[in-house]
NUVEXDO-729587 format. One line per field, with one value per atom (N, C-alpha, C): residue number from 1; residue in three letters; chain; y, z, x. Coordinates in steps of 0.05 Angstrom, whole numbers, plus 5000, padded with zeros to 4 digits. Layout:
% residues N
num	[NUM | ...]
residuo	[Ala | ...]
cadena	[A | ...]
v	[Y | ...]
w	[Z | ...]
u	[X | ...]
END
This chain:
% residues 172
num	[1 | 1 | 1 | 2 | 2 | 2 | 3 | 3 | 3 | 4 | 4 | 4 | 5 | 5 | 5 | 6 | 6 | 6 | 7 | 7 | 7 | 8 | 8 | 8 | 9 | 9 | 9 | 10 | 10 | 10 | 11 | 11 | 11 | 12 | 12 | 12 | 13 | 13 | 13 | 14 | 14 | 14 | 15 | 15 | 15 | 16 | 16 | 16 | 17 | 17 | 17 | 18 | 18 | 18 | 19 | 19 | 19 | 20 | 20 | 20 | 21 | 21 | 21 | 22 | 22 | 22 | 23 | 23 | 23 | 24 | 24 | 24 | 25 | 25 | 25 | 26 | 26 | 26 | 27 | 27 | 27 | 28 | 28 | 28 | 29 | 29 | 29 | 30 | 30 | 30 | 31 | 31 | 31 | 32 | 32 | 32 | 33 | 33 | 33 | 34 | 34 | 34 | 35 | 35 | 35 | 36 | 36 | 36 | 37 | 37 | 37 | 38 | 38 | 38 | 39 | 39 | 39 | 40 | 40 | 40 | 41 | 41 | 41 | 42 | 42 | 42 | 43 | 43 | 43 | 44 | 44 | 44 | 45 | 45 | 45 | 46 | 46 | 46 | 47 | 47 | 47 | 48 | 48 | 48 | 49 | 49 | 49 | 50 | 50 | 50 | 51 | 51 | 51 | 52 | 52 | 52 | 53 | 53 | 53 | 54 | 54 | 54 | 55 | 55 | 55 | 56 | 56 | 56 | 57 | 57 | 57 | 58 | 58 | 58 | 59 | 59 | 59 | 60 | 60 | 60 | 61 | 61 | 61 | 62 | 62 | 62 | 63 | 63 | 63 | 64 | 64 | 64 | 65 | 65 | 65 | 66 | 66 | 66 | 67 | 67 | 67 | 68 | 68 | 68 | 69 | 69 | 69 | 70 | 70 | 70 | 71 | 71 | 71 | 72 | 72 | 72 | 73 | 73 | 73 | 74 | 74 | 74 | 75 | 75 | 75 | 76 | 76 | 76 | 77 | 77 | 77 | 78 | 78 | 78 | 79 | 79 | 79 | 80 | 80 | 80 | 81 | 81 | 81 | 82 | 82 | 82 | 83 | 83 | 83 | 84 | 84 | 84 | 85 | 85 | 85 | 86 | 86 | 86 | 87 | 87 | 87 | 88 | 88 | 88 | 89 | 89 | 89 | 90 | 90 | 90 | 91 | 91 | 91 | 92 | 92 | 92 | 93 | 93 | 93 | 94 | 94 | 94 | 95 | 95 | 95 | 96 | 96 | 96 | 97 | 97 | 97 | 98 | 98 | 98 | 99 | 99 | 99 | 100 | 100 | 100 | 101 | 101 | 101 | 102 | 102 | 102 | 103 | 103 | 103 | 104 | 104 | 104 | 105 | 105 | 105 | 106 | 106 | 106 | 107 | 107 | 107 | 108 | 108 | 108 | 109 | 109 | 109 | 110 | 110 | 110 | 111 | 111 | 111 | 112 | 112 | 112 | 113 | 113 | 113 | 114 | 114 | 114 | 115 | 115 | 115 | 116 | 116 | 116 | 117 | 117 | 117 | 118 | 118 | 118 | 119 | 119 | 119 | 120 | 120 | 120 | 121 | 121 | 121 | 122 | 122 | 122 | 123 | 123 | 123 | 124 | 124 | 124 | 125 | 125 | 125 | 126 | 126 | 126 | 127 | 127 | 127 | 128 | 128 | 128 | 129 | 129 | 129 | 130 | 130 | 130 | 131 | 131 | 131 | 132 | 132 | 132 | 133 | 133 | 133 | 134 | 134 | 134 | 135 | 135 | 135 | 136 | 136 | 136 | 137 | 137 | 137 | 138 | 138 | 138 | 139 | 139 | 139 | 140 | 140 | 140 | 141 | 141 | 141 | 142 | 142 | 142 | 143 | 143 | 143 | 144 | 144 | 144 | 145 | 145 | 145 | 146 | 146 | 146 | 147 | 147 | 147 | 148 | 148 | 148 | 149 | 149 | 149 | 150 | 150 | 150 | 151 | 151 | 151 | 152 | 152 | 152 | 153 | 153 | 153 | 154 | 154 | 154 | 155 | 155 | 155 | 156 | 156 | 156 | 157 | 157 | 157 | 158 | 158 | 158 | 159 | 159 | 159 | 160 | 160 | 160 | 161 | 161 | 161 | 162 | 162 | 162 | 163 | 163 | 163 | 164 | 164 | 164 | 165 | 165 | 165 | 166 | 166 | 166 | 167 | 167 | 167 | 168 | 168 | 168 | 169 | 169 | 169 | 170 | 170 | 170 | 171 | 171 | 171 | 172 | 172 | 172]
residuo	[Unk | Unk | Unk | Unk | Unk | Unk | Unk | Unk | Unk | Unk | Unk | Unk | Unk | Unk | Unk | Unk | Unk | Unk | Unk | Unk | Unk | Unk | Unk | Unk | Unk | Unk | Unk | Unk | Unk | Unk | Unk | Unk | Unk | Unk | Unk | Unk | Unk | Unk | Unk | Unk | Unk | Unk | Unk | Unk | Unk | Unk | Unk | Unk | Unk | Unk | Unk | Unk | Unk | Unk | Unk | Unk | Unk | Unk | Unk | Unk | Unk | Unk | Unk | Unk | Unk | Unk | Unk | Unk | Unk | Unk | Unk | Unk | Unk | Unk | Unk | Unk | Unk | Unk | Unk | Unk | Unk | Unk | Unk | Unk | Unk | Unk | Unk | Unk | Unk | Unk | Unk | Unk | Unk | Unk | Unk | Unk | Unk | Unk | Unk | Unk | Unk | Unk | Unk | Unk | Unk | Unk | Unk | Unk | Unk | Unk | Unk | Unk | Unk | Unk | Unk | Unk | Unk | Unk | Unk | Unk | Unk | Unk | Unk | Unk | Unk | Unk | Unk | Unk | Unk | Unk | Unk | Unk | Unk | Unk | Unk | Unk | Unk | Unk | Unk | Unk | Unk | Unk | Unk | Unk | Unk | Unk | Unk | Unk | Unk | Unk | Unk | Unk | Unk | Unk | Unk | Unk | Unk | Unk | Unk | Unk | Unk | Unk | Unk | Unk | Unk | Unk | Unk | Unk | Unk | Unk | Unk | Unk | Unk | Unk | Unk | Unk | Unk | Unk | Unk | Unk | Unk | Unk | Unk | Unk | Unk | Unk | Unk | Unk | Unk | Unk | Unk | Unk | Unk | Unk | Unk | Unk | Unk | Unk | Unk | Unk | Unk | Unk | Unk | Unk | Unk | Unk | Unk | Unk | Unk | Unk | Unk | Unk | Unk | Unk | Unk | Unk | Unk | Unk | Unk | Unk | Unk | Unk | Unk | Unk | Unk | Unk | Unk | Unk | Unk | Unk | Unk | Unk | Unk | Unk | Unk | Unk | Unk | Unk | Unk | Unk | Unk | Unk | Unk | Unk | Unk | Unk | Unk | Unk | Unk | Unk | Unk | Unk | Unk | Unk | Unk | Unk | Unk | Unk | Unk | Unk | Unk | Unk | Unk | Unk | Unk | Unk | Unk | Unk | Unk | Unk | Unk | Unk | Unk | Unk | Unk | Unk | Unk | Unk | Unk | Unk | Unk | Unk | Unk | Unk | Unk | Unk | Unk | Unk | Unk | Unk | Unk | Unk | Unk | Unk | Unk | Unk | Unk | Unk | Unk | Unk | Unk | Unk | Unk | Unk | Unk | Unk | Unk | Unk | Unk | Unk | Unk | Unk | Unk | Unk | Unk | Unk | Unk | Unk | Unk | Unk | Unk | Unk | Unk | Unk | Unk | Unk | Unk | Unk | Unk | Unk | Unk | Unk | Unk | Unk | Unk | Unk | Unk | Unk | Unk | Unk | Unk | Unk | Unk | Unk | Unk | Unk | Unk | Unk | Unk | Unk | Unk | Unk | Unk | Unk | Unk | Unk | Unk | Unk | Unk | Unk | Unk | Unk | Unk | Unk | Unk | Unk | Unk | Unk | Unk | Unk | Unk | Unk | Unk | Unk | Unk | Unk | Unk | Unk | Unk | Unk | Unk | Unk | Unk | Unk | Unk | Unk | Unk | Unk | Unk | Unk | Unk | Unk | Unk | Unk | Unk | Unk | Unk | Unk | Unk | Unk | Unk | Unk | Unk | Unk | Unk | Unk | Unk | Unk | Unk | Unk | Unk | Unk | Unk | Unk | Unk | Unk | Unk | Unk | Unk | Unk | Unk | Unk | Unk | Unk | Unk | Unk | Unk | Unk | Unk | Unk | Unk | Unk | Unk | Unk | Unk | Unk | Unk | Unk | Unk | Unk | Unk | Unk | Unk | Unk | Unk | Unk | Unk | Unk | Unk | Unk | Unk | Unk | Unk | Unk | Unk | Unk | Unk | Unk | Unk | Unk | Unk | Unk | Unk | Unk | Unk | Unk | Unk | Unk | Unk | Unk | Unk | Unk | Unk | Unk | Unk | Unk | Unk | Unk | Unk | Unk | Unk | Unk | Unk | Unk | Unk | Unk | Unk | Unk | Unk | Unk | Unk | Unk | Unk | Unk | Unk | Unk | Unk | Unk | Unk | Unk | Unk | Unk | Unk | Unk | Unk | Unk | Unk | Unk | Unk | Unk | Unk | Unk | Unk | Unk | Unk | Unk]
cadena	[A | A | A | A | A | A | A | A | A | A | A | A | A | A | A | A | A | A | A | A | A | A | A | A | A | A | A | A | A | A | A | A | A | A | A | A | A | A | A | A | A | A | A | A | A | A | A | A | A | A | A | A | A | A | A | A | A | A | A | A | A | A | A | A | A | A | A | A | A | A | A | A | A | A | A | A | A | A | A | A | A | A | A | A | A | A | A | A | A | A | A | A | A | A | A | A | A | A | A | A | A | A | A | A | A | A | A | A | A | A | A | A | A | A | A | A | A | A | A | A | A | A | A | A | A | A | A | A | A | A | A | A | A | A | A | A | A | A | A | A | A | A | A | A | A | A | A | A | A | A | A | A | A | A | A | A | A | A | A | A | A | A | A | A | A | A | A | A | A | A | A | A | A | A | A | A | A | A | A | A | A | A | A | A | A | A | A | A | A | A | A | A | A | A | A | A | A | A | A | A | A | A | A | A | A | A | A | A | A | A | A | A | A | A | A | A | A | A | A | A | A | A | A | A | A | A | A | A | A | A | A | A | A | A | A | A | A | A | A | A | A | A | A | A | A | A | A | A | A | A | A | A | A | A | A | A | A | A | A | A | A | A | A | A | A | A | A | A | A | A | A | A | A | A | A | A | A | A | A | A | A | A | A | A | A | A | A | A | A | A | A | A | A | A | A | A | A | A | A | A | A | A | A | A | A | A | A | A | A | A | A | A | A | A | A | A | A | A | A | A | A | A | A | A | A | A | A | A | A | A | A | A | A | A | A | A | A | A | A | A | A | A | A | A | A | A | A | A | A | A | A | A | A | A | A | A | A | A | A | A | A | A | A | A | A | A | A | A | A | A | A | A | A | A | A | A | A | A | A | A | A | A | A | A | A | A | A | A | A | A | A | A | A | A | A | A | A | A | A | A | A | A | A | A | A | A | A | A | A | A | A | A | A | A | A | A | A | A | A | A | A | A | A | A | A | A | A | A | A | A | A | A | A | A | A | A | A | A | A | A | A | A | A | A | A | A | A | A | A | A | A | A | A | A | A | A | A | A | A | A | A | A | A | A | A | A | A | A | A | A | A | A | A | A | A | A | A | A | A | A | A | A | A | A | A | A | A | A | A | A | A | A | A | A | A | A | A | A | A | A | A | A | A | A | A | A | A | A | A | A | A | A | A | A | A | A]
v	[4340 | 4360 | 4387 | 4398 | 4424 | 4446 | 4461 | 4483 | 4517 | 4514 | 4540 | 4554 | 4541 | 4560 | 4574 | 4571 | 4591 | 4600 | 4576 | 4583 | 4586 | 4612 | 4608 | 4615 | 4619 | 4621 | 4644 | 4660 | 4689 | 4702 | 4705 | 4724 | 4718 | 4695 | 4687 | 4695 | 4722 | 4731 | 4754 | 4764 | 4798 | 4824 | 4804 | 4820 | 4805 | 4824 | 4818 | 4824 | 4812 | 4827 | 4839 | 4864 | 4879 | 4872 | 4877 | 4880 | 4880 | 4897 | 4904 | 4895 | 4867 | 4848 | 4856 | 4886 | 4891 | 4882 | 4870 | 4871 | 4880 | 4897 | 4904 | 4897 | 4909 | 4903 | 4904 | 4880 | 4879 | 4909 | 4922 | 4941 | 4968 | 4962 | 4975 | 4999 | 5029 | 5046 | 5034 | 5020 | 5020 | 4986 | 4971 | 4948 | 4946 | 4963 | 4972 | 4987 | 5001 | 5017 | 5001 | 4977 | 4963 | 4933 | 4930 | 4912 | 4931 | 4955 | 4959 | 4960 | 4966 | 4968 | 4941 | 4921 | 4885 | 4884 | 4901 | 4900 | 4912 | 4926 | 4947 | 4936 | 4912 | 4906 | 4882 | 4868 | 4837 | 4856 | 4878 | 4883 | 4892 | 4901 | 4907 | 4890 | 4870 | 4838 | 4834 | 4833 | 4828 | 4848 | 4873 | 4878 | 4876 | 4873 | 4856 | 4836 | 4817 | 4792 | 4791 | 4818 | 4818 | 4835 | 4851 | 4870 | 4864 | 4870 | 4868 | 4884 | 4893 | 4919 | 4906 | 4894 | 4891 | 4916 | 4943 | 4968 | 4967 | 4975 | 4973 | 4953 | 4929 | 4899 | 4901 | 4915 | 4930 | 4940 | 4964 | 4983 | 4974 | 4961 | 4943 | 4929 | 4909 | 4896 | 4910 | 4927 | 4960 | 4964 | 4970 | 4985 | 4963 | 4935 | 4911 | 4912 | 4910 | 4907 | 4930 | 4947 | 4979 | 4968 | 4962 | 4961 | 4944 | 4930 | 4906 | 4922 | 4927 | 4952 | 4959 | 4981 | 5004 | 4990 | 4971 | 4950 | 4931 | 4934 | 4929 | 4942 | 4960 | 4997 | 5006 | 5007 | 5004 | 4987 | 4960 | 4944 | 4950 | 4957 | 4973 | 4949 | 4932 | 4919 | 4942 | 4931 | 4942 | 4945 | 4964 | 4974 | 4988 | 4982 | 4991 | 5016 | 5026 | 5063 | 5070 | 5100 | 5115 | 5111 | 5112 | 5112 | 5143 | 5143 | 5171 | 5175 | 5193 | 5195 | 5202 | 5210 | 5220 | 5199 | 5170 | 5138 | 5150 | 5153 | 5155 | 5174 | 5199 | 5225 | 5214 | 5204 | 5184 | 5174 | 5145 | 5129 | 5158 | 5182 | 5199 | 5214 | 5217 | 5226 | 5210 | 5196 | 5168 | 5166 | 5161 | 5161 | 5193 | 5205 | 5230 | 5229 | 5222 | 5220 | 5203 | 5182 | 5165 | 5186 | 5183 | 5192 | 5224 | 5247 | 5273 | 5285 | 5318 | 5323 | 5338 | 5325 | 5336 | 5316 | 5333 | 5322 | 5308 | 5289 | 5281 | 5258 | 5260 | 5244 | 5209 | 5196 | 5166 | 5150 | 5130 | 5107 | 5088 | 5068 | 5043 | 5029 | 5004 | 4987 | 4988 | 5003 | 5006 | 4977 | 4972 | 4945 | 4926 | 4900 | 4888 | 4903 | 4903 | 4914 | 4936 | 4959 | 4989 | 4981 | 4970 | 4965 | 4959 | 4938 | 4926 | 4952 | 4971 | 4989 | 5010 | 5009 | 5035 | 5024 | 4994 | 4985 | 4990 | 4987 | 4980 | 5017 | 5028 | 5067 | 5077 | 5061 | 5062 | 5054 | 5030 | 5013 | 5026 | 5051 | 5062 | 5089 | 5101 | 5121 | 5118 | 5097 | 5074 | 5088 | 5065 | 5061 | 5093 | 5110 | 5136 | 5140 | 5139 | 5147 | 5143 | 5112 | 5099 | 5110 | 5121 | 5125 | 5158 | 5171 | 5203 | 5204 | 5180 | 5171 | 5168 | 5158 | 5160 | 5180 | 5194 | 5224 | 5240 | 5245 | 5266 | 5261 | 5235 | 5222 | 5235 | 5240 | 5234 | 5197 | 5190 | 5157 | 5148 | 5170 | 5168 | 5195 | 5194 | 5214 | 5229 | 5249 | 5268 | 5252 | 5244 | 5237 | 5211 | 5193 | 5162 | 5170 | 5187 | 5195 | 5207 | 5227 | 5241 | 5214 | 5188 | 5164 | 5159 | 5153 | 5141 | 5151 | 5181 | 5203 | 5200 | 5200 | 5196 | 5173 | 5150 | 5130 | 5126 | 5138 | 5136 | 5149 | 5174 | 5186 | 5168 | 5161 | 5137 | 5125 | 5114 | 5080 | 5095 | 5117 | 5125 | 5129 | 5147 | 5149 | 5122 | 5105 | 5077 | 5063 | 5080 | 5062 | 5072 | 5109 | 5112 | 5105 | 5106 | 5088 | 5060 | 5051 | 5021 | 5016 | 5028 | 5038 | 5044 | 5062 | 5076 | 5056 | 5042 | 5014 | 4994 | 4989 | 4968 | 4976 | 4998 | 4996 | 4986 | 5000 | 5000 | 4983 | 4948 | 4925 | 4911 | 4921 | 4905 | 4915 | 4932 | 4946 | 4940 | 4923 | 4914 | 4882]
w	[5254 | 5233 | 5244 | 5236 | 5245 | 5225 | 5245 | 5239 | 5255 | 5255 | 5257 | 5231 | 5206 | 5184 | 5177 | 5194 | 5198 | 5218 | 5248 | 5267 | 5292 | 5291 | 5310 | 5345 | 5353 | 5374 | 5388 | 5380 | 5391 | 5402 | 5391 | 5393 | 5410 | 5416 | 5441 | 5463 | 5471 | 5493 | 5488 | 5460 | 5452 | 5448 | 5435 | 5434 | 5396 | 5384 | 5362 | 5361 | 5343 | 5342 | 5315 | 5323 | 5303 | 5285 | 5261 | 5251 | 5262 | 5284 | 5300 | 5321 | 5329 | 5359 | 5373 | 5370 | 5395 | 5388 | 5422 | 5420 | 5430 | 5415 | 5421 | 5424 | 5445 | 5435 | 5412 | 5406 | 5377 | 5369 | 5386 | 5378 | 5378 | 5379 | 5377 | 5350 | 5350 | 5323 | 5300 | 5299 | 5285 | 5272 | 5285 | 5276 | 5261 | 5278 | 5268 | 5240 | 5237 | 5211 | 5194 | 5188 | 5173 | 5166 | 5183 | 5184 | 5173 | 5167 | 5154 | 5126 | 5123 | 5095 | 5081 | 5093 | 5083 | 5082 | 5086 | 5077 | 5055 | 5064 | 5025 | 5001 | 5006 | 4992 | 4975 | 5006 | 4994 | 4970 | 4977 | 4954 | 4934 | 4930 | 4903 | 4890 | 4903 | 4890 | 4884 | 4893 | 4884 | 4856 | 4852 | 4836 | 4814 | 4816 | 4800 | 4785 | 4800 | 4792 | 4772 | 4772 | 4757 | 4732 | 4727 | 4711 | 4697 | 4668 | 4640 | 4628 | 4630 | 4622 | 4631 | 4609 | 4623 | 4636 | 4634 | 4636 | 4670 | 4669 | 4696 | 4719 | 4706 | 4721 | 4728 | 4706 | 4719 | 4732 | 4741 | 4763 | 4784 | 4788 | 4802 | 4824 | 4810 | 4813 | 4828 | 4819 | 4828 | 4853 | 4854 | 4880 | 4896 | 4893 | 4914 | 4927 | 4910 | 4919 | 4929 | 4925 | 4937 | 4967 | 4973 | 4989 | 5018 | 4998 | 5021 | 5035 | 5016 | 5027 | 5043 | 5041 | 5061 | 5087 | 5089 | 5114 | 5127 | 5108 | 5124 | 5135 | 5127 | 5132 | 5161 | 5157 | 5183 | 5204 | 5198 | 5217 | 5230 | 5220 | 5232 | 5218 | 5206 | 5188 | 5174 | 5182 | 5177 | 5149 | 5140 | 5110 | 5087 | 5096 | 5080 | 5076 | 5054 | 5042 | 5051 | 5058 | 5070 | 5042 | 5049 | 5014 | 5009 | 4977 | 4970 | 4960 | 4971 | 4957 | 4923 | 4909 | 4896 | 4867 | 4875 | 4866 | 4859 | 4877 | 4875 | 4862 | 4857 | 4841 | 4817 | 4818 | 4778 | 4767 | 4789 | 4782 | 4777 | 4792 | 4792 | 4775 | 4756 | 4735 | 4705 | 4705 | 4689 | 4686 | 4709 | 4706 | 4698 | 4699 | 4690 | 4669 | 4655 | 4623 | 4604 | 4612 | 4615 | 4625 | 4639 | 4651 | 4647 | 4636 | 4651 | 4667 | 4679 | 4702 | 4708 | 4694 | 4695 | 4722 | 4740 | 4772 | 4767 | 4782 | 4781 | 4813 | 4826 | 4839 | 4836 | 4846 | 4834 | 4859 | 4850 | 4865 | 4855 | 4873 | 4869 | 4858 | 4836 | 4831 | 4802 | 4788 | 4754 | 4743 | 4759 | 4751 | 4770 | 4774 | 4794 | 4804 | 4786 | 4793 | 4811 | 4787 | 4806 | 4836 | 4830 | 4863 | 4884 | 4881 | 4893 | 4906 | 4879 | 4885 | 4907 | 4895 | 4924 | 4951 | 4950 | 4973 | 4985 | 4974 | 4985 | 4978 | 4968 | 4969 | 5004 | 5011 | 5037 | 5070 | 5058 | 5078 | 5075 | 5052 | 5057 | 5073 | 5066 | 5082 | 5111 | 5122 | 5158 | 5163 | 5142 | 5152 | 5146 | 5146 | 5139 | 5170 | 5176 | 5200 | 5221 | 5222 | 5242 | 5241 | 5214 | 5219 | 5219 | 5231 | 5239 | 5275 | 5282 | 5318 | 5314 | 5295 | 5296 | 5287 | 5269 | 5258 | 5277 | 5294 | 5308 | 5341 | 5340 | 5366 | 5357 | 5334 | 5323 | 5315 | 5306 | 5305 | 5281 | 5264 | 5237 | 5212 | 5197 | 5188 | 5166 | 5159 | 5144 | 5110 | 5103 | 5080 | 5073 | 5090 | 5102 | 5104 | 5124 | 5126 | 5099 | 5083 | 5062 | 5041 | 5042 | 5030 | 5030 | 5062 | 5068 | 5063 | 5062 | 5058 | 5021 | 5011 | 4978 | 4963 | 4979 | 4974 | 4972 | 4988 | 4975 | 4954 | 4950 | 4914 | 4898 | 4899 | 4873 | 4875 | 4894 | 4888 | 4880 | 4881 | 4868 | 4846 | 4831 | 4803 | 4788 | 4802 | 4791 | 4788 | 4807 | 4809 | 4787 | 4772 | 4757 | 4724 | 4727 | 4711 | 4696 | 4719 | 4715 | 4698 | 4717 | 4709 | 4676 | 4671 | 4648 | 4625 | 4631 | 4614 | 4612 | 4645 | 4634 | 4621 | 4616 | 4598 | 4568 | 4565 | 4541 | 4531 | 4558 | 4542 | 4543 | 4558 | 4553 | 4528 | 4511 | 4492 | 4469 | 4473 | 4450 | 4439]
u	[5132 | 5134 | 5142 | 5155 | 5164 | 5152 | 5140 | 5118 | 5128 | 5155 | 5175 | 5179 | 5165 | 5170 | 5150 | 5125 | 5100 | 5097 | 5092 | 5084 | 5107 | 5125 | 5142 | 5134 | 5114 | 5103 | 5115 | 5126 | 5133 | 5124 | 5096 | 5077 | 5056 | 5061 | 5039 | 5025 | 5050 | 5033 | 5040 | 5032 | 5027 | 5042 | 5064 | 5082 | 5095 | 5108 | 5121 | 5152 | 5173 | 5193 | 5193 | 5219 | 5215 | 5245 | 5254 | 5272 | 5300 | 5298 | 5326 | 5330 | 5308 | 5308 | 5298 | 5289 | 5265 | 5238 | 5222 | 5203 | 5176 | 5155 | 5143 | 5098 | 5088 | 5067 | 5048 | 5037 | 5023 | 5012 | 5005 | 4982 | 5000 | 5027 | 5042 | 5042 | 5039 | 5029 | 5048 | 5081 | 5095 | 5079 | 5074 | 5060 | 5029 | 5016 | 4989 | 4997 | 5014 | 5025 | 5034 | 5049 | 5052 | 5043 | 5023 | 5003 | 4983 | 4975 | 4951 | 4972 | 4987 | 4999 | 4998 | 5005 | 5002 | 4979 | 4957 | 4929 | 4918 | 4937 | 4932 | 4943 | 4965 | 4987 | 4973 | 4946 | 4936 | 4912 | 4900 | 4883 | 4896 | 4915 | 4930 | 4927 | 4935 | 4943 | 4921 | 4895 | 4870 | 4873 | 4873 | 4869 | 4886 | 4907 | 4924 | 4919 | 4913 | 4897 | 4880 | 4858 | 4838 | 4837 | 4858 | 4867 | 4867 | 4854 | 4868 | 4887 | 4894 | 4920 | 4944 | 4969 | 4985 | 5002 | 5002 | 5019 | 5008 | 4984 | 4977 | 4987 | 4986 | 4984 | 5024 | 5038 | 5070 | 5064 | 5053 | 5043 | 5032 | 5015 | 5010 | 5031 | 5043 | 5065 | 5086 | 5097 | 5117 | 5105 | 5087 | 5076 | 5081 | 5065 | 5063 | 5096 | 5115 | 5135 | 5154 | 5144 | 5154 | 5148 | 5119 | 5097 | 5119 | 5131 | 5141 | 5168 | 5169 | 5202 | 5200 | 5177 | 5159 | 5153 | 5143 | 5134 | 5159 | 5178 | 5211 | 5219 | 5211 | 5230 | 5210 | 5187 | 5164 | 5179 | 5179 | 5195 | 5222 | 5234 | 5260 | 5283 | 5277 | 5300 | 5325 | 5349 | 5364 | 5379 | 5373 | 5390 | 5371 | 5342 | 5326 | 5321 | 5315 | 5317 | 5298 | 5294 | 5264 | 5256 | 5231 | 5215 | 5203 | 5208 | 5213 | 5181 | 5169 | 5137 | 5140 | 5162 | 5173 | 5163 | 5160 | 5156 | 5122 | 5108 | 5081 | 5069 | 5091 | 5070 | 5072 | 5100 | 5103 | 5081 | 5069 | 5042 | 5021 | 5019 | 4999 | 5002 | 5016 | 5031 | 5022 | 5033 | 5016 | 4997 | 4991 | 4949 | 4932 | 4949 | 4935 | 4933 | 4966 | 4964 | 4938 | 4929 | 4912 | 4877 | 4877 | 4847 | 4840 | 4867 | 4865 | 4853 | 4852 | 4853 | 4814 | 4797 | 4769 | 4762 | 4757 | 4746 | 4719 | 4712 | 4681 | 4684 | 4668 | 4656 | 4660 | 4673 | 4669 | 4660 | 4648 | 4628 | 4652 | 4658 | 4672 | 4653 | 4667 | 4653 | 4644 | 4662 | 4660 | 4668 | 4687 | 4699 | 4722 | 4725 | 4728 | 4755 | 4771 | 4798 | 4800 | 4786 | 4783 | 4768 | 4749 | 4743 | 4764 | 4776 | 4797 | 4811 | 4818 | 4846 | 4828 | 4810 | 4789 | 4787 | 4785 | 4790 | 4817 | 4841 | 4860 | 4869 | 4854 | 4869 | 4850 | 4832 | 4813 | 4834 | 4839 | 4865 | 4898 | 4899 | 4925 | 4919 | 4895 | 4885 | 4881 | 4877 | 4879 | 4907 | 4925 | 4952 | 4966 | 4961 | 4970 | 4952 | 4933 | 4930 | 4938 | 4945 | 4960 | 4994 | 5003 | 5020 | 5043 | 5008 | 5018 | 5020 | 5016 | 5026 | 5051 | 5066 | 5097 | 5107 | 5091 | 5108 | 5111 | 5081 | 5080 | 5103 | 5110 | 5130 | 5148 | 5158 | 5186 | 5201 | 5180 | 5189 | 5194 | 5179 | 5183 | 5188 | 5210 | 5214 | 5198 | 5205 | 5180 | 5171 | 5191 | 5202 | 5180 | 5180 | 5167 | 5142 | 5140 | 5105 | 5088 | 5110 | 5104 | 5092 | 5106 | 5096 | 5079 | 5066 | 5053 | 5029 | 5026 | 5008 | 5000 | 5017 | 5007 | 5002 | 5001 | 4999 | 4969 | 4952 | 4923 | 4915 | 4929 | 4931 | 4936 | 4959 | 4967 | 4946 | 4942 | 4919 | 4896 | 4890 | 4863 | 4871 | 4888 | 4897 | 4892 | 4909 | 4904 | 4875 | 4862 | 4833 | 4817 | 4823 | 4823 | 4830 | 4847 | 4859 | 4853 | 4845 | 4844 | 4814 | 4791 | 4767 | 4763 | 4776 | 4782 | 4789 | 4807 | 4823 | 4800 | 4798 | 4768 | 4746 | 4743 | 4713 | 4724 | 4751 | 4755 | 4759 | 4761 | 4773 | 4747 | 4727 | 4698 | 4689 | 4695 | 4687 | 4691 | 4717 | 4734 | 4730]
END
């Protein structure tokens, strides 16, 4: 059986390749940076999953696959666009319309979804940290980092959001 379509044994002795044939160590900031993002990307999907809103469960969806872009573009695959934070004030924009702008304190765990998204707005806050070692190198441009940086806004908007929607569909 050939098991080259999961397990290509590359990485065996701690190293990965990247997009453009170089390869580097796992723990490498550009790997650690888009390996915590495929972590943020699996809880979306969790909360996706669990959502009742289909508007959200688009939003959702949008982001997951922005998400994968972003983690191509991390990789150094060739042709992919810097990602524009520009995408994310929109979702934070949206969700305002929805929740407006009265501040309060929130505890995860209003409802399965919002949880999910607090988890995975926690794991974009990581990968935003992991990935001011490449800004501050010069490895990554302002524009990319500026992403990477608002990406735990959005997912909180959304966690708002989502929160907000679910009461209203347990209600109904």
């Amino acid at each position: 059986m050939d098991e080259t379509w999961i397990t290509t044994k590359g990485g065996d002795k701690g190293t990965t390749g990247l997009g453009n044939n170089e390869r580097v160590p796992k723990d490498h900031p550009r790997v650690e940076t888009y390996g915590t993002l495929d972590e943020c990307q699996a809880h979306l999907g969790m909360a996706r999953a669990t959502c009742c809103d289909d508007l959200i469960r688009r939003e959702l969806f949008d982001l997951e696959s922005a998400l994968g872009l972003v983690m191509g573009y991390l990789a150094l695959y060739p042709g992919l666009p810097e990602p524009d934070p520009a995408s994310l004030e929109a979702i934070i924009g949206r969700a305002r319309e929805v929740v407006g702008t009265t501040f309060h304190f929130v505890r995860p765990g209003d409802s399965v979804p919002g949880a999910a998204l607090h988890q995975a707005r926690t794991v974009a806050r990581r990968a935003e940290r992991s990935a001011v070692k490449l800004f501050r190198e010069g490895q990554l441009e302002e524009k990319a980092y500026a992403y990477i940086n608002r990406l735990s806004d959005a997912i909180y908007a959304l966690a708002l959001w989502t929160d907000k929607v679910n009461r209203e569909c347990e209600n109904s």
